[in-house]
VMD Tcl script that builds the backbone (N, CA, C; Angstrom):
set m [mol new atoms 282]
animate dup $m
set s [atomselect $m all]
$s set {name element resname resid chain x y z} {
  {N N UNK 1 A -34.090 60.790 -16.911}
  {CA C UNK 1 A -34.586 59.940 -15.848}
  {C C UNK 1 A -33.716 60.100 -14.616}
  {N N UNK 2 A -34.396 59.938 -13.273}
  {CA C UNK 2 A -33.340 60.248 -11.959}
  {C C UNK 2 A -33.486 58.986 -11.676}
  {N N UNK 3 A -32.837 58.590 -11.543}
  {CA C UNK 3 A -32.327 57.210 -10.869}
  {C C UNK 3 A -32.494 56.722 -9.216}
  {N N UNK 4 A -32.715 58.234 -8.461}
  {CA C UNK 4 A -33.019 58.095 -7.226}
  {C C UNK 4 A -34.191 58.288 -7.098}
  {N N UNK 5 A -35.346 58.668 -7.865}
  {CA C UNK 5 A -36.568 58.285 -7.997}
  {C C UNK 5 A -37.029 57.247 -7.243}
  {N N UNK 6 A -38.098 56.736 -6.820}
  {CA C UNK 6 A -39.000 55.997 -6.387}
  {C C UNK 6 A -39.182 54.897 -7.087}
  {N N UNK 7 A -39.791 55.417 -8.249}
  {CA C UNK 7 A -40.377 54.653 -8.962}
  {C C UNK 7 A -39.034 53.942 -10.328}
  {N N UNK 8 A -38.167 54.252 -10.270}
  {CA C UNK 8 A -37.339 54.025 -11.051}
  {C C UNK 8 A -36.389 53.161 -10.319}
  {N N UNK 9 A -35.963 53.325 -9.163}
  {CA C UNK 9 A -35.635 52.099 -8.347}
  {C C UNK 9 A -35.937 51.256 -7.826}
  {N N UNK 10 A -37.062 51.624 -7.833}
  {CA C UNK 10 A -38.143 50.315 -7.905}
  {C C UNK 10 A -38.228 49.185 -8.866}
  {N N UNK 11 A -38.095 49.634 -10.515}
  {CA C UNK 11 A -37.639 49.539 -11.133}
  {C C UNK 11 A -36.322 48.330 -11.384}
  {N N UNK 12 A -35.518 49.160 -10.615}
  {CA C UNK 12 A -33.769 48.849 -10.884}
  {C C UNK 12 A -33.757 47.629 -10.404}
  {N N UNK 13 A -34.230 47.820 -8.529}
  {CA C UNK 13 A -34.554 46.652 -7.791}
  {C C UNK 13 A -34.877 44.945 -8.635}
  {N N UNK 14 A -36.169 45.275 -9.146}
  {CA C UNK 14 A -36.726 43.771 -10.164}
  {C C UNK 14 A -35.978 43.586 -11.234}
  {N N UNK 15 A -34.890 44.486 -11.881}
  {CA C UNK 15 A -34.092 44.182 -12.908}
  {C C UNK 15 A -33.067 43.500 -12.037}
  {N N UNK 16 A -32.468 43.647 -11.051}
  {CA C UNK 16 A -31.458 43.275 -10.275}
  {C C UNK 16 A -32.349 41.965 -9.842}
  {N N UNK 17 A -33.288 41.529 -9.082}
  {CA C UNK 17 A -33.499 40.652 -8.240}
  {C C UNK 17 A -33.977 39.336 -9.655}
  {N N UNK 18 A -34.453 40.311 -10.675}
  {CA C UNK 18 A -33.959 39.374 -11.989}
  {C C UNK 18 A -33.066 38.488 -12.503}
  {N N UNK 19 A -32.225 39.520 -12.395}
  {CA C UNK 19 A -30.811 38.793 -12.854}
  {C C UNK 19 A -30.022 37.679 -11.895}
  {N N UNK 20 A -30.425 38.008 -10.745}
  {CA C UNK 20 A -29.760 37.210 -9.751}
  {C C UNK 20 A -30.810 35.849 -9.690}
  {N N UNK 21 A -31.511 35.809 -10.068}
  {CA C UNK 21 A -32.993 34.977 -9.810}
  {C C UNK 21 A -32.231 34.007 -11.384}
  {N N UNK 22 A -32.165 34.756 -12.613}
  {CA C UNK 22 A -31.475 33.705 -13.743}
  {C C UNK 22 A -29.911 33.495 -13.449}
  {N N UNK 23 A -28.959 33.932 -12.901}
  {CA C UNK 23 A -27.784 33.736 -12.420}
  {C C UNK 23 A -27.960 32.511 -11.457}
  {N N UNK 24 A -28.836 32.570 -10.382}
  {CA C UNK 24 A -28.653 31.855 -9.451}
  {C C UNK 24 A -29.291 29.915 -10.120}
  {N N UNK 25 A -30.501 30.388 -11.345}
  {CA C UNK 25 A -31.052 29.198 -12.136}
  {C C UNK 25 A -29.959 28.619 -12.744}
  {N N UNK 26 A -28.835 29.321 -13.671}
  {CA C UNK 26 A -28.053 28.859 -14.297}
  {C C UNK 26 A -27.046 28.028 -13.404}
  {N N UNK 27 A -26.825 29.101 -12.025}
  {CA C UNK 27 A -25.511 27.634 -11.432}
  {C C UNK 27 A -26.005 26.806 -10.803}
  {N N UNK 28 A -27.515 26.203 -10.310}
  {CA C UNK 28 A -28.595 25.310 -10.194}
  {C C UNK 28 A -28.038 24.485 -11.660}
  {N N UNK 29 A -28.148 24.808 -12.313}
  {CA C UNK 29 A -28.489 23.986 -13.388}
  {C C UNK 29 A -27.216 23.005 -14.045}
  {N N UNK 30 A -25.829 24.138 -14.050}
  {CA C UNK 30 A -24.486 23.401 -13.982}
  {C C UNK 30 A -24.059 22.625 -12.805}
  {N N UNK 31 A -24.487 22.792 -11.463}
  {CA C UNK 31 A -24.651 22.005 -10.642}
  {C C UNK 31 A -24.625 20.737 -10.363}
  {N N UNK 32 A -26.535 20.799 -11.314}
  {CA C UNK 32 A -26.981 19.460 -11.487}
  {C C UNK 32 A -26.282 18.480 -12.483}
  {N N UNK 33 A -25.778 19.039 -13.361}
  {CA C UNK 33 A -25.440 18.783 -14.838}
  {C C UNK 33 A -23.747 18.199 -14.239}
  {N N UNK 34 A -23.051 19.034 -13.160}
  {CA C UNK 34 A -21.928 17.864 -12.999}
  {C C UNK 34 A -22.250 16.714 -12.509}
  {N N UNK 35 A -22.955 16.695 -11.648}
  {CA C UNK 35 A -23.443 16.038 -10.447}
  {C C UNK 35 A -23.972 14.569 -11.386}
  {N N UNK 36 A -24.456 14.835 -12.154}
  {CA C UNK 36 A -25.247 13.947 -13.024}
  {C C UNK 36 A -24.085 13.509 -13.976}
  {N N UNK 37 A -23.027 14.180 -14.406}
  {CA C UNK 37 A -22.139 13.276 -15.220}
  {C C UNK 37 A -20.676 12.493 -14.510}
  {N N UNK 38 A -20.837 12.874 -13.263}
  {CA C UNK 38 A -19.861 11.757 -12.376}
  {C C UNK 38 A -20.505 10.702 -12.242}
  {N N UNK 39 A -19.822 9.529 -12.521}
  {CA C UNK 39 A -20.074 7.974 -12.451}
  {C C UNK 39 A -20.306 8.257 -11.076}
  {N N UNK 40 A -21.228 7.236 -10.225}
  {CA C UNK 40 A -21.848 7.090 -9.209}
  {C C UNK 40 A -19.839 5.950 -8.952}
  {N N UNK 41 A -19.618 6.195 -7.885}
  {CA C UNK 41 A -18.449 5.265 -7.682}
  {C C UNK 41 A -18.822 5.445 -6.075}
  {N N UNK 42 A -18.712 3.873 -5.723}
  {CA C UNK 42 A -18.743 2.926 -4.489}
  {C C UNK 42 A -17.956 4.324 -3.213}
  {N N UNK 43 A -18.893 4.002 -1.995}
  {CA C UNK 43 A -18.157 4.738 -1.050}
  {C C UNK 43 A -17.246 4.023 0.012}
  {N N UNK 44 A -16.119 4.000 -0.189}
  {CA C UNK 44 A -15.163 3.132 0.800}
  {C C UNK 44 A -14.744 3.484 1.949}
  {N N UNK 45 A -14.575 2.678 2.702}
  {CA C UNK 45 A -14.299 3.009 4.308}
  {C C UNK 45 A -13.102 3.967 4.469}
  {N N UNK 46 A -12.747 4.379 5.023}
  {CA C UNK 46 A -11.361 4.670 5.005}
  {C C UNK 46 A -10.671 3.611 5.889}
  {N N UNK 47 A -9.422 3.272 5.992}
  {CA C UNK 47 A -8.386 2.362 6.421}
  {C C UNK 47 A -8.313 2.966 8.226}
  {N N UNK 48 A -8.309 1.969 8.955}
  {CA C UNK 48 A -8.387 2.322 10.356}
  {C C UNK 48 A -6.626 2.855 10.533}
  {N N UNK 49 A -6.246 4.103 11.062}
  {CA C UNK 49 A -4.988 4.481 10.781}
  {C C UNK 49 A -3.966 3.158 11.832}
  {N N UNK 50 A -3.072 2.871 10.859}
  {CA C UNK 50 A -1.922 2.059 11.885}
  {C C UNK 50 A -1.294 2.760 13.038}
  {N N UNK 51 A -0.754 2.119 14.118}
  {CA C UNK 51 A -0.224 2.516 15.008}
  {C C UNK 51 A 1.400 2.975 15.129}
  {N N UNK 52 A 2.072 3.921 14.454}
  {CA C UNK 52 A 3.516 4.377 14.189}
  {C C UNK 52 A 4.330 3.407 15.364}
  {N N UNK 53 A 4.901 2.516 14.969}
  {CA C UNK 53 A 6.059 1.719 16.243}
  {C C UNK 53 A 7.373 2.448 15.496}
  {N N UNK 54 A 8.472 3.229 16.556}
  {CA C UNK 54 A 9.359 2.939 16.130}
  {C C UNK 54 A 10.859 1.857 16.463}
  {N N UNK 55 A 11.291 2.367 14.929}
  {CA C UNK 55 A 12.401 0.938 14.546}
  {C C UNK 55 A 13.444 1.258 15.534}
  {N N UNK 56 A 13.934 0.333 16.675}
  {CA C UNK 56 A 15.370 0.159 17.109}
  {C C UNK 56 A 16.373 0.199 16.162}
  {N N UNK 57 A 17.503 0.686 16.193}
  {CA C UNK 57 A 18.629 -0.351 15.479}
  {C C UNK 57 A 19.498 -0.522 16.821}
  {N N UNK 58 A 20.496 -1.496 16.195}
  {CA C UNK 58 A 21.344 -2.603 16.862}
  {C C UNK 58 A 22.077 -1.061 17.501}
  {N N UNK 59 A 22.407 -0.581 17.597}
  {CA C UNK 59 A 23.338 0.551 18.467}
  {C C UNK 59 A 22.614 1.011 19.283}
  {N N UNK 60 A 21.258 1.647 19.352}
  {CA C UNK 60 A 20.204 2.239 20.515}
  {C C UNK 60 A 20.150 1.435 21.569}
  {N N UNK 61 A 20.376 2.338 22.774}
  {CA C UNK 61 A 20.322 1.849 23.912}
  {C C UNK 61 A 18.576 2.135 24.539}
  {N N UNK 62 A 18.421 1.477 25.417}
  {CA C UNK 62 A 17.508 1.737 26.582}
  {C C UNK 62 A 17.925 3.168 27.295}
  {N N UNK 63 A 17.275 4.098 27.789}
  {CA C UNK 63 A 17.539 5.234 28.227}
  {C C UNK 63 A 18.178 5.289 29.881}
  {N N UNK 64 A 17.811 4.149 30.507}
  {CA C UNK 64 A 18.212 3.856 32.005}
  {C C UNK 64 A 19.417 3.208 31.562}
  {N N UNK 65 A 19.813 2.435 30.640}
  {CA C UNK 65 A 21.027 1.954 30.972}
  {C C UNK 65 A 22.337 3.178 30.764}
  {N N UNK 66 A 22.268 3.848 29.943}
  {CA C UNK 66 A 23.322 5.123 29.829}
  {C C UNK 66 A 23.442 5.623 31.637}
  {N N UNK 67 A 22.519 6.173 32.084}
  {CA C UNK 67 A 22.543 7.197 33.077}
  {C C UNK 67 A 22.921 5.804 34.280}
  {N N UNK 68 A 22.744 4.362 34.559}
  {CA C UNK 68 A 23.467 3.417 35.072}
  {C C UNK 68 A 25.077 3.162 34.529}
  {N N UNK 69 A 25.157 3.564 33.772}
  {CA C UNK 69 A 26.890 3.429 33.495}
  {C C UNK 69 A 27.646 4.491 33.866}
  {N N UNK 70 A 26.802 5.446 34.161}
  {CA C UNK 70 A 27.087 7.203 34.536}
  {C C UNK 70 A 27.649 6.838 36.479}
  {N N UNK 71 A 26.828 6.121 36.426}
  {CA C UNK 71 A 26.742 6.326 38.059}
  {C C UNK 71 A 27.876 4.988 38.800}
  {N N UNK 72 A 27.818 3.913 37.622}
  {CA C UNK 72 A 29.058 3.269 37.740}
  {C C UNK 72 A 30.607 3.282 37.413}
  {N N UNK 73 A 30.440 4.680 36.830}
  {CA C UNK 73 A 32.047 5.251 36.539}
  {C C UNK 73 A 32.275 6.284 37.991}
  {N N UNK 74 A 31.044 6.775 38.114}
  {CA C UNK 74 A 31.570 7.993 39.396}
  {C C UNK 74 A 31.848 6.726 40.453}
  {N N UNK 75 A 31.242 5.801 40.958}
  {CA C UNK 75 A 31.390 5.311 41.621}
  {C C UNK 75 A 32.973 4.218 41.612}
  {N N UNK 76 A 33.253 3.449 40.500}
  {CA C UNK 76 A 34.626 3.330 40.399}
  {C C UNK 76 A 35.720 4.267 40.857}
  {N N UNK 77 A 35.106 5.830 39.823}
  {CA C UNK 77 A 36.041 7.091 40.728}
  {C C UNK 77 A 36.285 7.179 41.859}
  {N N UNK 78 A 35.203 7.071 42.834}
  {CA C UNK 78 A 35.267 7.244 44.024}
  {C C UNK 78 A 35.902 6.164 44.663}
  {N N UNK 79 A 36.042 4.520 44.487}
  {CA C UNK 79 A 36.436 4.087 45.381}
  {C C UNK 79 A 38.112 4.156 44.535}
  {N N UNK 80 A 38.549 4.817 43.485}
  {CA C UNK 80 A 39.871 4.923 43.025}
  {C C UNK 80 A 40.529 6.064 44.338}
  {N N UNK 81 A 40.107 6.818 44.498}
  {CA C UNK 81 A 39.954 7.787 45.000}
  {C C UNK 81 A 40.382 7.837 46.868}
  {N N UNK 82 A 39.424 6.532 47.124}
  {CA C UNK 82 A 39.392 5.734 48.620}
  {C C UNK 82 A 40.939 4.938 48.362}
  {N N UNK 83 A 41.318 4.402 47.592}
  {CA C UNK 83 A 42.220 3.292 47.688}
  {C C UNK 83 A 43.389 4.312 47.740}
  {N N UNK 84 A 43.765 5.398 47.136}
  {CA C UNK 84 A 44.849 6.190 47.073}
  {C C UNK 84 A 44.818 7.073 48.212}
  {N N UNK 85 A 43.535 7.231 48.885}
  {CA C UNK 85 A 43.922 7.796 50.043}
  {C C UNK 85 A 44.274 7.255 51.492}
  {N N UNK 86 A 43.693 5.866 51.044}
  {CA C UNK 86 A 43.993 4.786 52.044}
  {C C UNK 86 A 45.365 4.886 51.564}
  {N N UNK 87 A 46.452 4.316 50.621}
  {CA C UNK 87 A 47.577 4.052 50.731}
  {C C UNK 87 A 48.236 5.104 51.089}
  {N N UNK 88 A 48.091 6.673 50.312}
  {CA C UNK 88 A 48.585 7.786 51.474}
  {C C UNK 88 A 48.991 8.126 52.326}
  {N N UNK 89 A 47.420 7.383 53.324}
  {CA C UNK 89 A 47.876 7.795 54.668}
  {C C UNK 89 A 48.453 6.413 54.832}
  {N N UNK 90 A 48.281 5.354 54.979}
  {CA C UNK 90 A 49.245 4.249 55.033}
  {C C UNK 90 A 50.879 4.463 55.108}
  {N N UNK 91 A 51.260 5.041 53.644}
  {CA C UNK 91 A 52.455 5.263 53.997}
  {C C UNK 91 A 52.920 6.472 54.556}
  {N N UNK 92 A 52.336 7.317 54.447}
  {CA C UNK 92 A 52.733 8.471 55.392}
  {C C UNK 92 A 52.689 8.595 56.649}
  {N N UNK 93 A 51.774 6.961 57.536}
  {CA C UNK 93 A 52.249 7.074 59.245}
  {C C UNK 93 A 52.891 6.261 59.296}
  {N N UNK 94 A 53.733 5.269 58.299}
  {CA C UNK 94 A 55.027 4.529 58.883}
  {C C UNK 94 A 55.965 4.785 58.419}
}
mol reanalyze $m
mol bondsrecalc $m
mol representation Tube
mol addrep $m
């Protein structure tokens, strides 16, 4: 028999579109057959998601107050800075 025949793959074709035709009945059929032995169980909402807050602790600062203590040390510097050059020249013109 030639297999590339006409009439013989013609043939092959309905043996194939066969098998796939009872293949495709059988997982139809396990399908149904799980489907049918899960308990029917209630469909629940899901939970509206919470809103993530996060936790302070007692040591965390506010982010403006750091960079305000920044600007009140340069500024101490600076008038340390004024007072020693005031006395400087102070005593250096009498």
């Amino acid at each position: 028999m030639d297999e590339d025949n006409q009439v013989n793959q013609g043939s092959l074709d309905k043996q194939k579109l066969e098998q796939l035709e009872n293949e495709l009945g059988n997982i139809e059929n396990k399908a149904t057959q799980e489907i049918q032995s899960q308990p029917n169980q209630p469909v629940q909402q899901p939970n509206a998601p919470q809103p993530i807050t996060p936790a302070l602790s007692a040591d965390t600062k506010p982010q403006g107050l750091g960079k305000s203590k920044g600007i009140l040390w340069i500024g101490i510097a600076l008038l340390m800075l004024a007072i020693v050059g005031i006395g400087a020249y102070y005593l250096g013109s009498h």
